[in-house]
Backbone bond lengths (Angstrom), bond angles and torsions (degrees), N, CA, C in turn:
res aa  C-N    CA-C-N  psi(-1)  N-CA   C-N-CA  omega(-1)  CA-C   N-CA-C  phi
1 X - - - 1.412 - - 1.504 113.99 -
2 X 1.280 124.16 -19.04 1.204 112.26 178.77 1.372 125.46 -92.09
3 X 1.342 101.96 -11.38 1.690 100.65 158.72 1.295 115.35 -72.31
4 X 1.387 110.04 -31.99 1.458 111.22 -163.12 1.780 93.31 -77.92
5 X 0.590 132.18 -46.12 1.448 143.43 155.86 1.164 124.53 -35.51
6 X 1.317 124.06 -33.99 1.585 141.28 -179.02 1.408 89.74 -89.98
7 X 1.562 134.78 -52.84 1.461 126.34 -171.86 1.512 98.34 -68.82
8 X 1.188 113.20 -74.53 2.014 101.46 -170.40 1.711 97.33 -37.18
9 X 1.185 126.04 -63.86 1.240 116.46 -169.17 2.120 104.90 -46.13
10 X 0.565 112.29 -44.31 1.341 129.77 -179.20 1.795 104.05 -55.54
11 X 1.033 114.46 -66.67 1.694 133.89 174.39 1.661 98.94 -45.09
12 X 1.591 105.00 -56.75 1.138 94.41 178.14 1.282 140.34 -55.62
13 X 1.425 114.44 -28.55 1.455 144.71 -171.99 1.420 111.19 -65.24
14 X 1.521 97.14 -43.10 1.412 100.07 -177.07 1.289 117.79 -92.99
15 X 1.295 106.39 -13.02 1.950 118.89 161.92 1.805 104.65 -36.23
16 X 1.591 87.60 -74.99 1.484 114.12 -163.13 1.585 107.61 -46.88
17 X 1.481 110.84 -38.35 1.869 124.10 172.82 1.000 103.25 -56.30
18 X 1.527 111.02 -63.12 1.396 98.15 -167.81 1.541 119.39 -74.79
19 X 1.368 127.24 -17.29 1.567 117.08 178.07 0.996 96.68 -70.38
20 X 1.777 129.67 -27.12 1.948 110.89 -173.20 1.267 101.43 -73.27
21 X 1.078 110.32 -44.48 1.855 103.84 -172.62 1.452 104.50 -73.84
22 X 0.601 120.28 -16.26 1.929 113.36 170.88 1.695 96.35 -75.90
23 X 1.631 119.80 -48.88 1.401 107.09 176.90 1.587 129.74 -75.78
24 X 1.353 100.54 -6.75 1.622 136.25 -177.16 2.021 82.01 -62.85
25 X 1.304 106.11 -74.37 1.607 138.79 -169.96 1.488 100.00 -53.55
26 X 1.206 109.55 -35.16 1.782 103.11 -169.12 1.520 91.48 -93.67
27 X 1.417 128.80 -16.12 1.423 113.49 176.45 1.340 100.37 -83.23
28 X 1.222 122.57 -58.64 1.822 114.08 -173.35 1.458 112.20 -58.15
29 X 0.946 145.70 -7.02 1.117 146.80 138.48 1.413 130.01 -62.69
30 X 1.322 137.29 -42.60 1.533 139.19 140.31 0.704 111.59 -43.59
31 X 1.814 146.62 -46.81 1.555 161.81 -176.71 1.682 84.22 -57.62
32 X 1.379 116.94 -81.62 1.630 111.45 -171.12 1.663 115.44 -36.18
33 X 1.430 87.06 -64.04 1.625 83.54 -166.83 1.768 110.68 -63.20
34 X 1.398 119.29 -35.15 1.477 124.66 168.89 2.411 103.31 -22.91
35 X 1.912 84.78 -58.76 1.599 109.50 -149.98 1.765 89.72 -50.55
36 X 1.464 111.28 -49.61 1.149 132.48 -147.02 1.327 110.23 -67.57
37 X 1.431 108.18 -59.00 1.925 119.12 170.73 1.740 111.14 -56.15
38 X 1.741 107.03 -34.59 1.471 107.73 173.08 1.495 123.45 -50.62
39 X 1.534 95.63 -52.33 2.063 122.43 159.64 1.287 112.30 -39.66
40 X 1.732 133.97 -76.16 0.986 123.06 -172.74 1.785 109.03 -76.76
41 X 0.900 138.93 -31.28 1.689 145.83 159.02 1.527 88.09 -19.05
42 X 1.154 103.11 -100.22 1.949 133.75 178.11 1.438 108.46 -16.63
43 X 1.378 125.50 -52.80 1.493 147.90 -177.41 1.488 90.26 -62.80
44 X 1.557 128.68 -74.34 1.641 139.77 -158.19 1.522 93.01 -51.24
45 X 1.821 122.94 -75.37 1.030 103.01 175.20 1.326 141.73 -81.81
46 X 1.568 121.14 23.52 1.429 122.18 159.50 1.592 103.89 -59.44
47 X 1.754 121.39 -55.21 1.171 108.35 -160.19 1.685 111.38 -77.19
48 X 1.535 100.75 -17.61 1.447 92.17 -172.86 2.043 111.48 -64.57
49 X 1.743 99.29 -30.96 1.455 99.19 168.21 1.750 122.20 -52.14
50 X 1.565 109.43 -50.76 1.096 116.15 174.81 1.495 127.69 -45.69
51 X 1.409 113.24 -50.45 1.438 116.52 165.54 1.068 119.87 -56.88
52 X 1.203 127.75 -52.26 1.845 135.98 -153.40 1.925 87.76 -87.32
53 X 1.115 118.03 -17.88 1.984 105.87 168.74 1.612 86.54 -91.63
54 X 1.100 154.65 -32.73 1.540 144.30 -156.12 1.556 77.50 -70.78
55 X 1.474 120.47 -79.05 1.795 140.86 -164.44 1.454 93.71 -31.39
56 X 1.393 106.43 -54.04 1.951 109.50 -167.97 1.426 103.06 -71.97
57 X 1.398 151.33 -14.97 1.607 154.28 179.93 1.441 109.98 -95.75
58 X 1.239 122.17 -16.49 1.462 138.17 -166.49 2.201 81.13 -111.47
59 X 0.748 114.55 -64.73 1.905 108.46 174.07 1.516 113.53 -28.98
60 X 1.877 96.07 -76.51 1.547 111.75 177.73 1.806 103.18 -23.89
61 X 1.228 104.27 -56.07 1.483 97.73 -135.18 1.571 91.82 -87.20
62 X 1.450 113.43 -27.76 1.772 104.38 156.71 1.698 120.29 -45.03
63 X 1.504 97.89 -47.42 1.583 92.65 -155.05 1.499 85.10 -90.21
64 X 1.053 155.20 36.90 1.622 158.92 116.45 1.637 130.19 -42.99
65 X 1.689 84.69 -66.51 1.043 113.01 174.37 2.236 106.45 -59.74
66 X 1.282 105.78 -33.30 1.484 108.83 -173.28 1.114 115.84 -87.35
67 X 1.288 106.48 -21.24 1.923 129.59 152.67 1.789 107.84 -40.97
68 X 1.391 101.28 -68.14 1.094 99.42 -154.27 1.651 107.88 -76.31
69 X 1.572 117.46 -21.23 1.719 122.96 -175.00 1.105 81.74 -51.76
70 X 1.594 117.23 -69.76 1.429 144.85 -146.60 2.484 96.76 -42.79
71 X 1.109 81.51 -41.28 1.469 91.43 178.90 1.699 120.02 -64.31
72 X 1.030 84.51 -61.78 2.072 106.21 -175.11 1.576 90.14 -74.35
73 X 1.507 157.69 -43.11 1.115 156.52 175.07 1.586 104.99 -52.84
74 X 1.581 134.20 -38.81 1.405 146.73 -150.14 1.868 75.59 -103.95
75 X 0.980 131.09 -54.50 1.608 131.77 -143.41 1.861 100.90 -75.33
76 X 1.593 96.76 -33.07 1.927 116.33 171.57 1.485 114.82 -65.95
77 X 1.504 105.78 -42.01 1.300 119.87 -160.20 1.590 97.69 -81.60
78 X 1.279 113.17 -44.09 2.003 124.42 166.80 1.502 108.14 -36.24
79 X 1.311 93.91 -75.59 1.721 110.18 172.99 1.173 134.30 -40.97
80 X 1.729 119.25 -41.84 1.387 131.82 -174.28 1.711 92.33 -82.46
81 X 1.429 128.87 -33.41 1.481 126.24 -179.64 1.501 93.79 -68.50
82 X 1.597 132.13 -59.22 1.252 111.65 -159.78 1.818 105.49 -65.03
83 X 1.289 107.42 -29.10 1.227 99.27 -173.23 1.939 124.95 -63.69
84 X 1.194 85.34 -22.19 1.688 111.92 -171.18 1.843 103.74 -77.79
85 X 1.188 104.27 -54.16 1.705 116.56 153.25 1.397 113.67 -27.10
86 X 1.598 105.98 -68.17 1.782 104.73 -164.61 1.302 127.36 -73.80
87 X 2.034 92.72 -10.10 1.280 96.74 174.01 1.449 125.04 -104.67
88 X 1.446 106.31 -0.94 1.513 113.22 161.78 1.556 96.93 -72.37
89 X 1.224 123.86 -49.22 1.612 110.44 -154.10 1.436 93.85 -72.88
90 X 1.487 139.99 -45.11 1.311 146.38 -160.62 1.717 116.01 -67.01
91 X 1.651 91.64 -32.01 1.473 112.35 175.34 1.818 112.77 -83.12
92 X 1.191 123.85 19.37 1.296 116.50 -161.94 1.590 95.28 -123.31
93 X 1.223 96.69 -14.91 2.039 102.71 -174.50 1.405 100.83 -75.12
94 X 0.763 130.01 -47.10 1.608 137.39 -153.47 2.042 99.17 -87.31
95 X 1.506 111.74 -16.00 1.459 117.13 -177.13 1.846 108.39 -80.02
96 X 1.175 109.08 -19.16 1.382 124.91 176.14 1.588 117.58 -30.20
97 X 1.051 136.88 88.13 1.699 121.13 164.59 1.191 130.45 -138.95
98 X 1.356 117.73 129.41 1.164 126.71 -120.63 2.206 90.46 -115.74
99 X 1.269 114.80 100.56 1.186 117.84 -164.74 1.645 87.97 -105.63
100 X 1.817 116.73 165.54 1.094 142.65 111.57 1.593 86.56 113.08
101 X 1.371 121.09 50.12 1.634 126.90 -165.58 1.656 78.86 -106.17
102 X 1.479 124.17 172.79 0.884 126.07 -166.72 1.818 97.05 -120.78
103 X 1.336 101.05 139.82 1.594 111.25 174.30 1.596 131.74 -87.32
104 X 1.161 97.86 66.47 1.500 105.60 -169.70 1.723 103.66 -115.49
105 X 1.769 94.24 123.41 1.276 96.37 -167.96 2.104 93.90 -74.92
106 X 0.843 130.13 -0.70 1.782 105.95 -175.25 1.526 89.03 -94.73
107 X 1.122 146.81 -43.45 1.311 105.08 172.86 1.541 134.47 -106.77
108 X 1.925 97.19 39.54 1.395 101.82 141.31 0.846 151.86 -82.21
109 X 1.989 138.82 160.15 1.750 109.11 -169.55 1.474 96.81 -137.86
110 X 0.697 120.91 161.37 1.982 123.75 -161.15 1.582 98.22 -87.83
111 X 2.008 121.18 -11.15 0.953 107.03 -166.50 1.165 121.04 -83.72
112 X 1.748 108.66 137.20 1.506 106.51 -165.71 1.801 117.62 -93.56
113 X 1.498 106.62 9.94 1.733 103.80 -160.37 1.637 71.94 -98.64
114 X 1.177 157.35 34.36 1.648 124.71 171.40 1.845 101.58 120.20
115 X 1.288 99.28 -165.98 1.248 110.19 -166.60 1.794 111.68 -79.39
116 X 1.360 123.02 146.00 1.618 101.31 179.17 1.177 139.72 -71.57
117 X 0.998 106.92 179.95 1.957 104.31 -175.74 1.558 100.42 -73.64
118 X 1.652 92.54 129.80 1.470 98.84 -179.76 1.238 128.39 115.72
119 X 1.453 101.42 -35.25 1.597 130.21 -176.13 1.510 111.89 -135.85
120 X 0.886 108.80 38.44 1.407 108.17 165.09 1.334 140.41 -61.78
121 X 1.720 100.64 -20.03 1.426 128.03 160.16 1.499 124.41 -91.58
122 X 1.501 103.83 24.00 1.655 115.41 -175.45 1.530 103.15 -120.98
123 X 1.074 126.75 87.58 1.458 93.03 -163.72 1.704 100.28 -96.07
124 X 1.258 125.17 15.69 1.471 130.23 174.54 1.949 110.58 -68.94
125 X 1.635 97.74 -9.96 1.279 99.42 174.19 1.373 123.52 -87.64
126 X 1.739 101.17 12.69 2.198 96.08 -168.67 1.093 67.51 -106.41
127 X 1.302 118.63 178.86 2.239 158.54 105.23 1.240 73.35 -12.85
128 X 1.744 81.93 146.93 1.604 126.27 150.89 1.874 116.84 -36.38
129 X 1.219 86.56 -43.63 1.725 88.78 -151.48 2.133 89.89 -102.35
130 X 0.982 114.95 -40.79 1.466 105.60 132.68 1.196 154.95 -15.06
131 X 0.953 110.97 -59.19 1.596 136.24 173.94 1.788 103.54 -83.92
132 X 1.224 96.94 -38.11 1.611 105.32 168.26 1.580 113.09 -53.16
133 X 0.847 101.07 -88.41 1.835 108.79 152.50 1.251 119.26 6.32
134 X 1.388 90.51 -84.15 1.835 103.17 -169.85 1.505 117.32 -55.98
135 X 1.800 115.86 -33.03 0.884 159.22 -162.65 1.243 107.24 -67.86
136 X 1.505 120.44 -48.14 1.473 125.85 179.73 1.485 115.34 -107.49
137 X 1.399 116.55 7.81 1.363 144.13 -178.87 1.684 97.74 -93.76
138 X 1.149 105.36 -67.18 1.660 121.71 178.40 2.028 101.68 -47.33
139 X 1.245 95.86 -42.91 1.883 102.58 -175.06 1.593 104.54 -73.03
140 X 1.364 109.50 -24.26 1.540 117.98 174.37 1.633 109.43 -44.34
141 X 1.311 77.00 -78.13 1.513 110.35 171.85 1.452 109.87 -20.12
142 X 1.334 90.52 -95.91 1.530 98.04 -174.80 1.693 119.37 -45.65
143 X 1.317 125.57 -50.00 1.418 114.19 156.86 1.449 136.34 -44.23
144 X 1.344 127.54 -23.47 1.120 139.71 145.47 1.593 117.69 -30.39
145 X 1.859 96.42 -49.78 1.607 88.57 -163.54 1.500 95.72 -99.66
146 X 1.526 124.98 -28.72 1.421 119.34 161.52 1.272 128.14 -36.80
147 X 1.559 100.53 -78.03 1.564 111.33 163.99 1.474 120.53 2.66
148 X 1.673 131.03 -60.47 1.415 149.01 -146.29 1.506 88.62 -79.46
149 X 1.732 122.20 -51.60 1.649 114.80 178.41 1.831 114.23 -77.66
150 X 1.073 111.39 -54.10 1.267 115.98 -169.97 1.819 105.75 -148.53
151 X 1.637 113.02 129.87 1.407 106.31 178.91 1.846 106.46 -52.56
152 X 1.330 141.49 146.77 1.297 158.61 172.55 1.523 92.73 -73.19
153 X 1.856 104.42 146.69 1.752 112.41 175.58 1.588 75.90 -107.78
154 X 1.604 107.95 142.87 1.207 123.56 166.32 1.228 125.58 -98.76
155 X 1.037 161.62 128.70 1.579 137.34 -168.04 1.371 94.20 -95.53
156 X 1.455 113.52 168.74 0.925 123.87 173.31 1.670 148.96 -96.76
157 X 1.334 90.05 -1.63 1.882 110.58 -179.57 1.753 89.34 -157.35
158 X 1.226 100.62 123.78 1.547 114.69 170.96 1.812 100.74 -121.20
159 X 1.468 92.79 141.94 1.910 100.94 168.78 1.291 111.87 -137.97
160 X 1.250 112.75 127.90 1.272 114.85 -151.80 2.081 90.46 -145.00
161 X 1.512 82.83 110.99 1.363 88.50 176.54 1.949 119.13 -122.61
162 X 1.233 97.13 128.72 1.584 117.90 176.31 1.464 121.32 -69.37
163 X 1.399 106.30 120.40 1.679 114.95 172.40 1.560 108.90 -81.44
164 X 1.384 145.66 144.70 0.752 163.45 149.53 1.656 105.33 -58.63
């Protein structure tokens, strides 16, 4: 019996070997295939990183570029307002007309440079269209020196009538 005993014991021994090395075998094999899916995994999203930074460098340089329209579009739009400004205020001189002066030839004067010597602060002594003149000459003037604090509102029809 004790051989026979020494062999089962023996049989057994090599049972137990061989199920480890069969589980030895079933691990290096999970280990491979583990390594392998890790490899192509790793590989799939390497390129998916690569693209989606290509997509994001190809963005940047859009939304740069939309930066800068966005800039030079605001810098036009500044400009076309100031310009639109100078030409309301610039356009308002020339709207001036000066109704309901009285037509009396004695204190009219044939002179055509402005008001006469003496009376330069009369202006009931020019023509209509005279006095017009001087009138929007004088508004020159004074906007000139306005202008520097605050642009002047001009109206647009003035009547300006003379007492005798």
């Amino acid at each position: 019996m004790p051989a026979h005993q020494s062999q089962s014991s023996i049989e057994k021994r090599l049972k137990e070997i061989s199920s480890k090395l069969s589980d030895l075998n079933h691990k290096d094999i999970i280990r491979e295939t583990v390594e392998e899916l890790k490899e192509k995994l790793l590989g799939s999203v390497m390129k998916r990183i690569e693209i989606i930074e290509g997509n994001m460098f190809e963005q940047a340089k859009e939304v740069e570029s939309l930066k800068h329209q966005i800039e030079e579009k605001i810098w036009k739009s500044t400009s076309h307002e100031t310009c639109l400004n100078d030409l309301e205020q610039y356009g308002r001189r020339n709207s001036v007309r000066i109704t309901g002066l009285l037509n009396d030839n004695e204190n009219q004067t044939s002179n055509a440079n402005g008001p006469t010597k003496g009376n330069s602060d009369r202006p009931e002594q020019i023509k209509s269209n005279q006095y017009q003149t001087w009138l929007r000459q004088h508004l020159v003037r004074q906007e000139g020196v306005i202008k520097r604090q605050k642009p002047p509102v001009i109206c647009t029809e003035v009547t300006a009538t003379v007492l005798k």
